[in-house]
Short mmCIF file of the C-alpha atoms (twelve columns), coordinates in Angstrom:
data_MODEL
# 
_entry.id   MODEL 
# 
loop_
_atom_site.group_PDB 
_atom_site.id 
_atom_site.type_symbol 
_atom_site.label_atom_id 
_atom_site.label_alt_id 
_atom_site.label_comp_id 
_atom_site.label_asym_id 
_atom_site.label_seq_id 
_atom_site.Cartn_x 
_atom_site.Cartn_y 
_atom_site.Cartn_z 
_atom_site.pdbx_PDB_model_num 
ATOM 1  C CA . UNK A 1  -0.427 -34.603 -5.754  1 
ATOM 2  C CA . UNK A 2  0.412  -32.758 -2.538  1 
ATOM 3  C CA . UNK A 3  1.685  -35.912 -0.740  1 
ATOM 4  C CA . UNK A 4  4.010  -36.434 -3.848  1 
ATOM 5  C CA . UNK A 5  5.247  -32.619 -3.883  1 
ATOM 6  C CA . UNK A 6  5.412  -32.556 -0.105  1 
ATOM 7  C CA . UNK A 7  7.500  -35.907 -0.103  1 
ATOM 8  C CA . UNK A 8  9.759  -34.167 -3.318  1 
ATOM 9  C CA . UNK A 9  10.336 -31.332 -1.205  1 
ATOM 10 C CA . UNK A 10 11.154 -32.788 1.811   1 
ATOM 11 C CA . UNK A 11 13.894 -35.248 0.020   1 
ATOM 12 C CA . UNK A 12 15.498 -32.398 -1.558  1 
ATOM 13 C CA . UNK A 13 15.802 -31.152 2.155   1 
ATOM 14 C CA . UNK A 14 17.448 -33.657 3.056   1 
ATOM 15 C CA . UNK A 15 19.528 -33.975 -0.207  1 
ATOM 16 C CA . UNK A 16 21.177 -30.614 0.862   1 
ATOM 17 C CA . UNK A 17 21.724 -31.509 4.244   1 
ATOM 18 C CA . UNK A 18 19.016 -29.996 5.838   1 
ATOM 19 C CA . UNK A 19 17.644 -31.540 8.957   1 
ATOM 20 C CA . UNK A 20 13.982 -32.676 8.447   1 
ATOM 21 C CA . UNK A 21 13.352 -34.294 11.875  1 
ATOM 22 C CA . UNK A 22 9.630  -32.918 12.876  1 
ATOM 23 C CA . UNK A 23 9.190  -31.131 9.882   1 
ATOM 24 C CA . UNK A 24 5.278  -30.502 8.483   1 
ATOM 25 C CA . UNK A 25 3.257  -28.331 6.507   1 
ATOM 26 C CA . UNK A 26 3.190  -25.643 9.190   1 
ATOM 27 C CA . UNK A 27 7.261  -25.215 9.396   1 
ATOM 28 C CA . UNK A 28 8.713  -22.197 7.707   1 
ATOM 29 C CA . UNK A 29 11.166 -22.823 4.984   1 
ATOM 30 C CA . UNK A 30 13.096 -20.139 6.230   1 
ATOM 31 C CA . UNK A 31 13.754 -18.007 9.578   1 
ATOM 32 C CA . UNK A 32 12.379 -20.360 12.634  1 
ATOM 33 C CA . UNK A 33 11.669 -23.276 10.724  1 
ATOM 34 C CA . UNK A 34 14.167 -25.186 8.003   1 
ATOM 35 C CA . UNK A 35 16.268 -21.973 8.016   1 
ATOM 36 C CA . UNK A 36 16.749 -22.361 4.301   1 
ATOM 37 C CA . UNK A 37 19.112 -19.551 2.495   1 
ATOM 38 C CA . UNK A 38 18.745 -17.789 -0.162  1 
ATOM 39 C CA . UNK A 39 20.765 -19.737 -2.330  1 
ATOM 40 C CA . UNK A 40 19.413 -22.478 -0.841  1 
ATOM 41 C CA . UNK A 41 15.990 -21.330 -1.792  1 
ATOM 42 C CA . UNK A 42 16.863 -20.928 -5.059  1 
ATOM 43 C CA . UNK A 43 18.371 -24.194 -5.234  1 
ATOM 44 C CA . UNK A 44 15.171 -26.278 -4.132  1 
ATOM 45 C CA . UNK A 45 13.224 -23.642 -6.707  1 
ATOM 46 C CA . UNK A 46 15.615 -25.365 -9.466  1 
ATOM 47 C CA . UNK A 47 14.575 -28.842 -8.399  1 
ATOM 48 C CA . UNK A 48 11.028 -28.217 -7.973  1 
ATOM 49 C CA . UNK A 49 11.276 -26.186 -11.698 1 
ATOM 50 C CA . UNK A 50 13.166 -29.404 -13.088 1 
ATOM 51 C CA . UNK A 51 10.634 -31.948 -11.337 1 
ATOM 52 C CA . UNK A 52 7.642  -30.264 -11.666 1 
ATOM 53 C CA . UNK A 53 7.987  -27.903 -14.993 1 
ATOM 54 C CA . UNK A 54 6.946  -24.565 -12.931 1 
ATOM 55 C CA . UNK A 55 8.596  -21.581 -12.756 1 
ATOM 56 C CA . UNK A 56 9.673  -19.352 -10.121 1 
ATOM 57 C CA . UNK A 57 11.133 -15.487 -10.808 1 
ATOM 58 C CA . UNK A 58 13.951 -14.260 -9.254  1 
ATOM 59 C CA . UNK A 59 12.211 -11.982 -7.002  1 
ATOM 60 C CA . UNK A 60 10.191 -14.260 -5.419  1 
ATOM 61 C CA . UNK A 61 13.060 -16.102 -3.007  1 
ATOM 62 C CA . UNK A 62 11.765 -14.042 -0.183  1 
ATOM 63 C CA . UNK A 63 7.780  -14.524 -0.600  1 
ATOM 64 C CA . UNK A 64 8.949  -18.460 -0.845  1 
ATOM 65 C CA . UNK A 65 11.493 -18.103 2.293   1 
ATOM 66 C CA . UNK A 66 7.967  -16.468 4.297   1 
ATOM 67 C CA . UNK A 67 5.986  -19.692 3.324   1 
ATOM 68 C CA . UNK A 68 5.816  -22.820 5.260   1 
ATOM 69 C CA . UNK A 69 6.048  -26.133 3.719   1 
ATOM 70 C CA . UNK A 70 2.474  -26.714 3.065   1 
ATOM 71 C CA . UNK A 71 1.845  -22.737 1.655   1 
ATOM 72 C CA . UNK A 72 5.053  -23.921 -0.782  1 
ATOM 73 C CA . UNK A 73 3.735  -26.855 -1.898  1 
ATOM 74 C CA . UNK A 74 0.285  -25.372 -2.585  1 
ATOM 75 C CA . UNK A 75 2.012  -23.057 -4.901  1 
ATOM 76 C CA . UNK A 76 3.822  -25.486 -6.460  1 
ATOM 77 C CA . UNK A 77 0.916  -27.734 -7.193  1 
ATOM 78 C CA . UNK A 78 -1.141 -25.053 -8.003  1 
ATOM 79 C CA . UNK A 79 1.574  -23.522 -10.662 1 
ATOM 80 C CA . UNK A 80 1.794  -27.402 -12.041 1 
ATOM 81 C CA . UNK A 81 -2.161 -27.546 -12.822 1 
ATOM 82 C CA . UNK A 82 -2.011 -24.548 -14.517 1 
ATOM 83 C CA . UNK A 83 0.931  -25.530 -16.610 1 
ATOM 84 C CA . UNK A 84 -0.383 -29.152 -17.359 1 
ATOM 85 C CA . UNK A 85 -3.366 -26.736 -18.657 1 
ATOM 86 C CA . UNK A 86 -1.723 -24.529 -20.743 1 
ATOM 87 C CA . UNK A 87 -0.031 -27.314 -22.184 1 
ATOM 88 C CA . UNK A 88 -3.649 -29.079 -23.328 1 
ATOM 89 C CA . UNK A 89 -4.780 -25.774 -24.680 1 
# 
């Protein structure tokens, strides 16, 4: 599942017109990596929410803009298995 996150978040990059040339799981989403925006942030939050059914508050743009690409899509998968959980319970 983390190749198909990974892959998810790295078209979405590219869908807003980020450049993803030699981007990994080590490059920072924001500052010195991808350079991603708040709004920005909160954008590819919106599509991961929509494609993924996980949630993200409002106060966490700035833990997400700290995270590389591979710390993000941990979260995200790991916020997906424990919503496909909940929803067997």
């Amino acid at each position: 599942m983390n190749d198909q996150v990974r892959d998810y978040v790295i078209a979405s990059l590219q869908e807003m017109n980020y450049s993803t040339d030699g981007v990994d799981a080590d490059t920072p989403l924001g500052p010195a990596g991808v350079d991603l925006e708040s709004l920005s942030i909160a954008e590819l939050g919106v599509r991961i929410e929509d494609e993924y059914g996980v949630r993200f508050a409002d106060d966490e743009v700035e833990k997400v803009a700290s995270m590389t690409i591979g710390e993000f899509v941990a979260l995200v998968v790991e916020r997906h298995q424990v919503a496909q959980t909940a929803g067997q319970a």
